[in-house]
N, C-alpha and C positions, 0 to 999 in steps of 0.2 A: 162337626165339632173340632174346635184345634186342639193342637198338642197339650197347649197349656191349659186349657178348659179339661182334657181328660186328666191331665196328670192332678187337678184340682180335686176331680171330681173322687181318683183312685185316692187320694191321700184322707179326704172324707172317709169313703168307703173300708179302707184300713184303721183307721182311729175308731169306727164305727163296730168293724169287728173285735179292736181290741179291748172295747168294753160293753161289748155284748154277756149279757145277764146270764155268764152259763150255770153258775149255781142254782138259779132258780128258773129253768127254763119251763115249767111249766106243761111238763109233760115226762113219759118215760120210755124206754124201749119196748116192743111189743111181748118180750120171749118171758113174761111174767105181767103182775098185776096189782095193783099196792088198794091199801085203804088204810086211811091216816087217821089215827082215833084219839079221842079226848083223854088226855092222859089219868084223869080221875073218874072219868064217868064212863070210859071205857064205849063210847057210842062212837061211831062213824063219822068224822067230818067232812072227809072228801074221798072220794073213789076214782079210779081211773079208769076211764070210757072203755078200754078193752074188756073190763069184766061182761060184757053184753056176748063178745065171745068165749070166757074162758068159764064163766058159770050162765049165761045164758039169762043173765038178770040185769035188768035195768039200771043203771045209776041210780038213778032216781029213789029206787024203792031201797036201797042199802044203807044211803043217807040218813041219820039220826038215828039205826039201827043197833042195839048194842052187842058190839061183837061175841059175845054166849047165845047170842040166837042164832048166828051165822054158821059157829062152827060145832059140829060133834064133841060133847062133854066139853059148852064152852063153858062152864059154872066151873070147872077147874083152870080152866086158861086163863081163865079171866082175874081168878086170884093169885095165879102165879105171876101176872103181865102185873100186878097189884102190889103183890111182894118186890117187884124185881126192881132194884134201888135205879136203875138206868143211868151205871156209870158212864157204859161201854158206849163210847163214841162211833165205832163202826159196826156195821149190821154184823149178827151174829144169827147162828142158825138156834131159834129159840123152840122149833118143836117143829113134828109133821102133824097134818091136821088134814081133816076128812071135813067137807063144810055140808052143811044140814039143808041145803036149797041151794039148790042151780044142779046143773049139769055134770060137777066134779062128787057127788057124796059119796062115790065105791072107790075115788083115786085120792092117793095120798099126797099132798103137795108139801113143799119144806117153806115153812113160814120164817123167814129174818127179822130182824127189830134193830131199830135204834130209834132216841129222842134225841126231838130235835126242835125249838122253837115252843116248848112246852105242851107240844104231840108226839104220841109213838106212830113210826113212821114201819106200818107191816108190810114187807116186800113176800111175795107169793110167786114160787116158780115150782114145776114140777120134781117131787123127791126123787133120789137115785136110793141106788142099795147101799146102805150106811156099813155093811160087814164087808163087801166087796171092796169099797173105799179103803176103810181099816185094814183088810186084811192085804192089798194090792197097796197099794196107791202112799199109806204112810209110811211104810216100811221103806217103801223105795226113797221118801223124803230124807227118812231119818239117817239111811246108807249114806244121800249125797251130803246132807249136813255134816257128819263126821268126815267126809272127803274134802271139805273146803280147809279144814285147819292143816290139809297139809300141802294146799298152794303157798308156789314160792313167789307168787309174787300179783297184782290186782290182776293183771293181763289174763293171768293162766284161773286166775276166781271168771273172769267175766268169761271166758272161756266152757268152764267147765258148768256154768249157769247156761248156757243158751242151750247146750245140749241136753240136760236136765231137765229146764223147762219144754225141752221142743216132746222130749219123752212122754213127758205127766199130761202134756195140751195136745198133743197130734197135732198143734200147726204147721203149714207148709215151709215156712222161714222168721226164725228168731235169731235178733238180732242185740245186742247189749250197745250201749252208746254212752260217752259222758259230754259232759257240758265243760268249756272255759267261760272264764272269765267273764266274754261278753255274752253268751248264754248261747254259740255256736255247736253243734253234736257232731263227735266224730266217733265213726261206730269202732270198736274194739273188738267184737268176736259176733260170729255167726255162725250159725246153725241151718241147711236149707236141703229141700229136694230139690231133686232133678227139675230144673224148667222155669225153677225162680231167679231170676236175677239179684248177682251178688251184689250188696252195696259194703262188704271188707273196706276200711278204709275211708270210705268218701264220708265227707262233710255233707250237715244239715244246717242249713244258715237258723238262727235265733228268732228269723219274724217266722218259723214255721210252728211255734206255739208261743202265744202270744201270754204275755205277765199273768197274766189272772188266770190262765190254764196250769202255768206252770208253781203257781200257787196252792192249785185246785191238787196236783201231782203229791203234793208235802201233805197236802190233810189227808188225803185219799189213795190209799196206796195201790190200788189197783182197776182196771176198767175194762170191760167189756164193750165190745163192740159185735154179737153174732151178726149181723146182717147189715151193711152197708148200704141197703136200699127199703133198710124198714121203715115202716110209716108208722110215725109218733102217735102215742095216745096219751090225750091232754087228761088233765086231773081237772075235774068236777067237784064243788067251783073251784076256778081258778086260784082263789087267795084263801089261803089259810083263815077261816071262821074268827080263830081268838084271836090274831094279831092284823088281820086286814090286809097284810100282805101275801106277796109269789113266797109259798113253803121254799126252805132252804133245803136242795137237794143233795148239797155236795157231798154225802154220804152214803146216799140210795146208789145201789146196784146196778137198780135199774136207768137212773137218770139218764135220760137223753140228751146230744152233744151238740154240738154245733154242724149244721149246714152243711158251712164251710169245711168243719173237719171231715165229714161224707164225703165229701164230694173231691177230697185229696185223696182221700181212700180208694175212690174210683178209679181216679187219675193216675194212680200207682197200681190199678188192679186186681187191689185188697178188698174183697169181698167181706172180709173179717177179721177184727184185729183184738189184740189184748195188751196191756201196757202195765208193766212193775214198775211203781219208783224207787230207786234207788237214793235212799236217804240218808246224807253222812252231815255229821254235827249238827242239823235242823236246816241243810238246804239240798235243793234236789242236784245230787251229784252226776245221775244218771237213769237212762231206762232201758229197761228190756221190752222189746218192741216186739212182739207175736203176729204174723200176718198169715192167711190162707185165699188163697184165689177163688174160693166157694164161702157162702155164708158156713160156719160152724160152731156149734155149742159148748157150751163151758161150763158145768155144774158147779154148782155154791163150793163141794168139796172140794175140787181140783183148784177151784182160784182160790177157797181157801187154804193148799197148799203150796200155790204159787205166793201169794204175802208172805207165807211163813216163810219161801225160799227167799224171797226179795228183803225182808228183816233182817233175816242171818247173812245174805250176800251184804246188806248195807253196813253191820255192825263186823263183819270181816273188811271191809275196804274202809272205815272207818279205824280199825285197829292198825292198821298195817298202814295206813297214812299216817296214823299217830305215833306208830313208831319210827316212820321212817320222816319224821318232825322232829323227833326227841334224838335221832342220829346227828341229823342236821344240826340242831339246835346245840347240843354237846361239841359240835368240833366247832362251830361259831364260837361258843366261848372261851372254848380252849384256846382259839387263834385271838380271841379277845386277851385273851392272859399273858400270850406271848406279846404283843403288844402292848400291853399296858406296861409288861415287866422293860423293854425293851426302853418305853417313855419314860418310864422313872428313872432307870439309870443313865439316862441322857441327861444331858443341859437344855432341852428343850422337845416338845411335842413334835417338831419335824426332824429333829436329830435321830429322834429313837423310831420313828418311820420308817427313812430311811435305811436304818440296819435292816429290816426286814424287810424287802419290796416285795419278793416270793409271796411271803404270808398276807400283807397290805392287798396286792392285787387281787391271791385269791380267796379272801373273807369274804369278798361279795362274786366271786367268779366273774371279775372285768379283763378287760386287755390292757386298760389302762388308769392312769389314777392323775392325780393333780394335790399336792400339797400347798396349800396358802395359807403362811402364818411370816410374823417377825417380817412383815414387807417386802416377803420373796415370795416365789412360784416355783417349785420343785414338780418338775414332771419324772412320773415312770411310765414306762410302756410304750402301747401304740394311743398316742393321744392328738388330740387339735394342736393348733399351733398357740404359742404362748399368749398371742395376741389376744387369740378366742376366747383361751383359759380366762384370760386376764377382763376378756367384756362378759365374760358368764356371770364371773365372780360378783363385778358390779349388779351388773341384773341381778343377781341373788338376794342382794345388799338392796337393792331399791325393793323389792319386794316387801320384806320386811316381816316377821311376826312369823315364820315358817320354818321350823327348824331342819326338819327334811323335805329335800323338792326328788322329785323321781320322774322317770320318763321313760316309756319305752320306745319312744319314735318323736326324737327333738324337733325335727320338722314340722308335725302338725301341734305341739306346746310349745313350741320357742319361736313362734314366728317374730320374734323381736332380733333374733339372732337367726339369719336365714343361712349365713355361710357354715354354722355349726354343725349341720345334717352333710354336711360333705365328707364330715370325717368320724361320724358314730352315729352308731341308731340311737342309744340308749343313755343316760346320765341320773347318778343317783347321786347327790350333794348332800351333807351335813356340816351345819354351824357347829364352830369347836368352842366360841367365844359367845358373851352376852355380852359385850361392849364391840368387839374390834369386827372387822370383816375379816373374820379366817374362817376358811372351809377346809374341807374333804371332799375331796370330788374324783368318782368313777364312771370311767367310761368302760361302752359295752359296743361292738363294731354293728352297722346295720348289716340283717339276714333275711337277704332277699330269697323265698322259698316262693314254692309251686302249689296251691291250695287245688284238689279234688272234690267238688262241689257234685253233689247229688240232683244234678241239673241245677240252672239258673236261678238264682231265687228271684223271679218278677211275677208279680199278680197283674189281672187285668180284670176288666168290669163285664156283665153279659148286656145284653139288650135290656133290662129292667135294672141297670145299676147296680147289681148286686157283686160282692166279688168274687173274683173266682181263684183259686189256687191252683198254681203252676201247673201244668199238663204231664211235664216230663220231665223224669229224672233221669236219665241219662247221663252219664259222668262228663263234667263241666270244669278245664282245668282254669285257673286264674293266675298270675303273679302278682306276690305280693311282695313289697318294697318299704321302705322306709322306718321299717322296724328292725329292735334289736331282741333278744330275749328275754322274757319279763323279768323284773327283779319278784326277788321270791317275797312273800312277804315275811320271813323269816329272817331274810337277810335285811330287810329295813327295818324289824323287830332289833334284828343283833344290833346295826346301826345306831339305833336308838340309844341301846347300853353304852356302845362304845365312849357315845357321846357323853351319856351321864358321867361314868370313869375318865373319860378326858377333861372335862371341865372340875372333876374332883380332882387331878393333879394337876391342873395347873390352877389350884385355889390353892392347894397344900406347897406350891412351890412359890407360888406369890405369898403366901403368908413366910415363907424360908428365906423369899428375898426381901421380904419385909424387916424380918429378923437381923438379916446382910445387911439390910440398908442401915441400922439404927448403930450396928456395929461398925458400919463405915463411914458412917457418919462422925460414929466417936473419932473415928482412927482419923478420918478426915482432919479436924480440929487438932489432935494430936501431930499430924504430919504440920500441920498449917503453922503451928507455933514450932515446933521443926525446924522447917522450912526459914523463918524468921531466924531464928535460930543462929542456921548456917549461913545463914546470906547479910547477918550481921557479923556475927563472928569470925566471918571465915573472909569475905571481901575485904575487912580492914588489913588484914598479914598479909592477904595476896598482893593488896594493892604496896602496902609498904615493902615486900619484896620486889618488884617488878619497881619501885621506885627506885630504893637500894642500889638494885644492879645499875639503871642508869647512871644514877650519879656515882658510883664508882668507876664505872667505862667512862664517865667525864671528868674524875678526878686521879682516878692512879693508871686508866688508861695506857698514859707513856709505860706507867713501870710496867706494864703486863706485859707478859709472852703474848704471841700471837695465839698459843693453843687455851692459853687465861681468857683472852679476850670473848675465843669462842666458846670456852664455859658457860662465860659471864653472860653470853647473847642467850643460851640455851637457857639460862634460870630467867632472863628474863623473859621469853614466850612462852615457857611453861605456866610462868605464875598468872601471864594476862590468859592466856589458852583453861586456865583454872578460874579463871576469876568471870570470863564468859559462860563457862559449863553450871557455876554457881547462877547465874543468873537464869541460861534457859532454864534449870532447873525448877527453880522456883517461878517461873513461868508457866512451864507446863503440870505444875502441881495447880496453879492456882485455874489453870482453865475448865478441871472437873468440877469446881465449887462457884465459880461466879455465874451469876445467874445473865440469862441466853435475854436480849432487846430486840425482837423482830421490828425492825423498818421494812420501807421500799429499799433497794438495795443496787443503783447503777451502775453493772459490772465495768464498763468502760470505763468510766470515771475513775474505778476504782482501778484498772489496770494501767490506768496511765499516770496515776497519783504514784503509785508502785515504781514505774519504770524511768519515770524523775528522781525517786527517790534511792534508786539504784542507778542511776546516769554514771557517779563514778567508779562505779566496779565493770563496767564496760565501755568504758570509753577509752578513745584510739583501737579498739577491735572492730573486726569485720560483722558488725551482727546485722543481721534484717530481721526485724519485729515484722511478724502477721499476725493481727489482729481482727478477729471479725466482727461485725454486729453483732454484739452479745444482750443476752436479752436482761430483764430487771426482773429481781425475785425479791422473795422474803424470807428476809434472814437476820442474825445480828451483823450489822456491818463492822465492828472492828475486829471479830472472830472469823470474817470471811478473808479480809483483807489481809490481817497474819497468815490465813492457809495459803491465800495467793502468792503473799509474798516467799513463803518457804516454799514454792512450786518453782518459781520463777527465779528464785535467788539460787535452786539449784540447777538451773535450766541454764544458767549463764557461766555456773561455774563448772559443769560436767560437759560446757561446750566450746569451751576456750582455748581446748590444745585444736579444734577446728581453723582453718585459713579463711574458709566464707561459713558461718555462725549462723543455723537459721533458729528463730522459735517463731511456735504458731501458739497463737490463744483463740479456742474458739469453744462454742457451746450447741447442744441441741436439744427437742424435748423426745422422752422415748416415756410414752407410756403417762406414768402420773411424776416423772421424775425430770429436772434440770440438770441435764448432764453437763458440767464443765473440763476441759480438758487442757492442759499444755504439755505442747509435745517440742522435743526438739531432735538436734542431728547431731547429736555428742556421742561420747562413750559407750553410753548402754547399760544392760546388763543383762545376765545369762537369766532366763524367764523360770529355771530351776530353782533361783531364789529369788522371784516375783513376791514367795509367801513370808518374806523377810523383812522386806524393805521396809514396812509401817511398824518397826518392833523398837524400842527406845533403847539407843548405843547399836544398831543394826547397821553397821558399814561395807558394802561391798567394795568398797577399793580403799588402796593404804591412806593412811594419813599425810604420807612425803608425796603420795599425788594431788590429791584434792581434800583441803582443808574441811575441819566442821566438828560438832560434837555428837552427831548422833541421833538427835533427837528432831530434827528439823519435822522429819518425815510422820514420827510419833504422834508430833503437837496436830498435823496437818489432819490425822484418823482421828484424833482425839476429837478435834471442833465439827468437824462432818458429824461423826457417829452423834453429839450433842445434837445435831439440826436433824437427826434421823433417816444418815444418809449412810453413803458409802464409796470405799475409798477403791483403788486397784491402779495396776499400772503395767503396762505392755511393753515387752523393748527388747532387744536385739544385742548381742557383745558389738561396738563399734558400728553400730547402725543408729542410735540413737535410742532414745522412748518419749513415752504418750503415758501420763499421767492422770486420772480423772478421778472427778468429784460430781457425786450421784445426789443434789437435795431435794426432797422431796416438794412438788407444786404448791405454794400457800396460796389464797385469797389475800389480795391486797385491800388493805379496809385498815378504818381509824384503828382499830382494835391491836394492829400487829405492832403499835409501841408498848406492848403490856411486857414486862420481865415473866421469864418462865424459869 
């Protein structure tokens, strides 16, 4: 047979056991005896084939027998089984009974009940001494239940369970175990003699109880296994009389297991085992695992003092998880509060971020974070590089409809981003916006650790197909890579909030700038006629001063002093130097209110329409124009063309005390942005007031150096930040600078003549 023919044949064989019928398996353990009766007529419908040894009577003849004949004073049992409302889901000990035929009528057996399938389902196992139990055995329960309220912590509960339980059961080693996530056991505390092998620590992989077992654990809180190599005794017939079908066992004491689970028994050298589920908020958290290297027995009383212990261990690790939820949960919001208090007093949701990185990073316990809002990427931490950030983000954004993405191992969920697993395990993102692509993004570093596996988990087939469970457990170490630590679901809980409260202030600040807008809109209109105003008003005197003075220097000229003359000169470049500042002015008022005509936009074209039209403010100077391939965008072109030109008109006059005069004009794409830049080898200026330069009347050098009003640089921020861009500039005291213009990428399409 080849590889791929067995590994076919094993993956059958595993699917096959994992939905093998163990609730109704159609049989039970041999260390007792059932007979399943008509819940109103109270007769026999099915019996289990051991009864030939335990009363020495046929199947056969017990069938349609009504159970008051079977047992000593059953004319009273049989009204109480009559009376009894059959709430109780799990067998209970409903009486001991002396039966009237067979073999047992001087021995007292302890009769259980439960319904099930609308039959009482009687489990029969030999009675113990009910005073000995009481007077031994609960006492000592009730000691360790009042000992569990004063662990400090689950560790020191599963702890002080395994020895308690190992007490009450005389098993050879009890072990306690919980489950993550993917349904993996890692044992927590043990209990053992001499000569058993410790399993402290090691992992039990998830396929060593398969979904429908691990189901079967939540209904059924407890099982017995005395003997690892008993032979089943099937129920007579086989299907349940009133419903035609296999009786539902998953309740019965006695119910027989799976094969397969024998035969791991074996394989581990557990002659006999017992298993508590540990049940916290309706799923199985964990179990306490009982094993002895000899078959051994386990009376109704002891395992019904082990349930009792396994309830109150589940609802102590149940409480103590809830609290230390509601710890959690409390400082999450607390750091929620400081954050929120932090965005509100901000001018924007990454401003108010930023004051707090401390608290941002550790709300979700990351290393690192990523802020994307307002067309930037603000990184803190240990994070990927911007690039990354910036192709997550889109990935996020094409997803679409998802408001949190999480991840504990980017690698095997982001294989669309393959270079992202290089620099973090883990990534938990939220949408801050319903319109824009802004996130929140943390990262968490990947934690390559060493997994202690309770031998290999691989099954293999025997000679007739069947499967068989692993041989050996022997401690088996692994490495494991590419993961980060989980995110809690607490913290994508908090998450969640954040989000709600982010998207409520920035609706509450949008409705504030909405309120700004109407009001500046008024003021707008009020500047506008203003504006008119002064540049009616005020242009007619300027001009007729600056007139004045001419024709006086050409009329009384002769009579004047030479120190008249230079008065005369002084009022007259004041009043034109006044009569320009009236005009940018009103220029650059009007450029926040005219409405933005996206074209194709040929920056060449437009650099060298420029550099004509500036021919005489450089000519007879040393200048070389470098010019590159600049690319075409979409933009208003007479709003791009004024920025160029106050780029380039200051490029030529902060570089004219130069002997050879260079300026370069070039452009590149970075990201989703046309960066444009001109740089030259002029003056400069000191980069401590970089954050100046774009501020209106903001001059670094005197007026008797290099002419101008101030504003050049203003108008230049003003029309960028309109196309939703950005401004900056780099440069050196007498080194020169590099000036640039960041517009965001458009689609060229009929549509980009629309006014905005």
């Amino acid at each position: 047979m080849t590889s791929r023919e067995t590994s076919v044949l094993l993956a059958a064989a595993i699917e096959q056991c994992a939905s093998e019928p163990i609730r109704t398996p159609g049989s039970i353990q041999p260390q007792g005896f059932m007979l399943v009766l008509d819940a109103a007529a109270q007769r026999v419908l099915q019996v289990s084939d051991n009864v030939r040894h335990w009363l020495q009577l046929e199947p056969a003849h017990l069938l349609e027998t009504p159970v008051a004949d079977l047992i000593e004073r059953g004319a009273a049992l049989s009204a109480r089984l009559a009376a009894w409302s059959g709430e109780e889901q799990q067998p209970f000990h409903f009486a001991d009974v002396r039966f009237a035929q067979g073999s047992r009528r001087q021995i007292a057996t302890a009769m259980m009940v439960h319904r099930v399938d609308g039959v009482i389902v009687a489990e029969f196992e030999p009675a113990a001494d009910e005073a000995h139990a009481y007077g031994a055995l609960y006492p000592m329960v009730r000691t360790f239940i009042g000992q569990l309220h004063n662990a400090q912590d689950i560790l020191e509960l599963c702890e002080r369970s395994v020895v308690e339980v190992k007490r009450v059961t005389g098993f050879g080693r009890v072990k306690a175990y919980s489950f993550d996530e993917t349904g993996n056991g890692t044992v927590l505390a043990e209990a053992r003699d001499e000569g058993y092998p410790s399993y402290l620590g090691l992992c039990f992989p998830a396929s060593d109880i398969p979904r429908q077992a691990r189901e079967l654990y939540c209904i059924n809180r407890i099982r017995v296994i005395e003997d690892a190599n008993y032979q089943a005794s099937p129920l007579m017939p086989a299907n349940n009389p009133l419903t035609g079908e296999p009786l539902d066992l998953s309740h019965a004491a006695l119910r027989s297991v799976s094969p397969v689970h024998v035969q791991y028994m074996r394989n581990m050298q557990t002659m006999a085992s017992m298993s508590i589920s540990i049940v916290v908020d309706g799923r199985l958290w964990g179990l306490i695992s009982c094993h002895h290297d000899q078959p051994h027995a386990v009376g109704f009383q002891t395992r019904t003092a082990c349930e009792l212990l396994g309830s109150v261990l589940s609802l102590q690790i149940e409480t103590k998880a809830i609290h230390a939820q509601h710890e959690r949960m409390l400082e999450l919001r607390r750091q929620i509060v400081q954050l929120l208090s932090a965005m509100a007093d901000s001018d924007s949701v990454r401003a108010g971020l930023l004051t707090l990185p401390e608290t941002f990073l550790g709300f979700v316990r990351a290393s690192g974070a990523a802020i994307i809002a307002e067309a930037r990427c603000e990184l803190l931490g240990d994070t990927p590089p911007q690039a990354l950030v910036d192709a997550l983000a889109v990935w996020l954004a094409e997803r679409g409809g998802q408001e949190i993405f999480h991840s504990d191992n980017v690698g095997r969920d982001l294989p669309e981003l393959p270079e992202l697993a290089r620099y973090c395990g883990g990534v938990l993102a939220v949408a801050i916006s319903e319109i824009h692509s802004h996130y929140l993004i943390w990262f968490k570093p990947e934690q390559s650790h060493t997994v202690t596996w309770a031998g290999r988990a691989e099954k293999s087939l025997d000679s007739a197909g069947v499967l068989n469970p692993r041989a050996s457990f022997d401690s088996w170490k692994q490495e494991v890579s590419g993961f980060s630590s989980p995110w809690d679901a607490l913290e994508i809980e908090g998450v969640h909030e954040l989000r709600t409260a982010v998207l409520g202030i920035v609706l509450r600040k949008a409705e504030e700038l909405a309120q700004l807008a109407g009001e500046l809109k008024k003021s707008n209109k009020e500047l506008e006629a203003f504006s008119y105003s002064v540049s009616h008003d005020l242009r007619a005197p300027l001009r007729h001063i600056a007139g004045y003075a001419e024709l006086l220097a050409d009329f009384e000229g002769p009579k004047l002093s030479e120190r008249g003359l230079r008065f005369l000169e002084h009022i007259g470049e004041s009043a034109r130097f006044a009569g320009t500042l009236v005009d940018n002015l009103l220029s650059f008022s009007q450029m926040g209110r005219s409405a933005l005509r996206f074209t194709d936009v040929d920056l060449n074209a437009l650099v060298e329409s420029i550099r004509l039209e500036m021919q005489p403010d450089y000519e007879g100077r040393d200048l070389q124009w470098q010019v590159a391939a600049l690319p075409r965008l979409v933009a208003d072109a007479a709003f791009v063309h004024l920025a160029l030109r106050n780029l380039l008109s200051n490029a030529i006059k902060y570089s004219r005390t130069r002997e050879h005069a260079v300026i370069e004009v070039g452009a590149y794409q970075q990201d989703a942005e046309t960066i444009i830049f001109v740089r030259d080898n002029g003056v400069g200026f000191d980069m401590a007031y970089a954050g100046k330069l774009f501020g209106v009347f903001q001059r670094l050098h005197r007026m008797e150096e290099f002419e101008g009003t101030g504003i050049g640089l203003a108008s230049v921020r003003r029309i960028i930040e309109r196309h939703d861009g950005r401004v900056w500039a780099e440069g050196a005291l007498d080194q020169g600078a590099t000036f640039y213009m960041a517009l965001p990428r458009r689609a060229h399409s009929a549509s980009t003549n629309s006014p905005r």
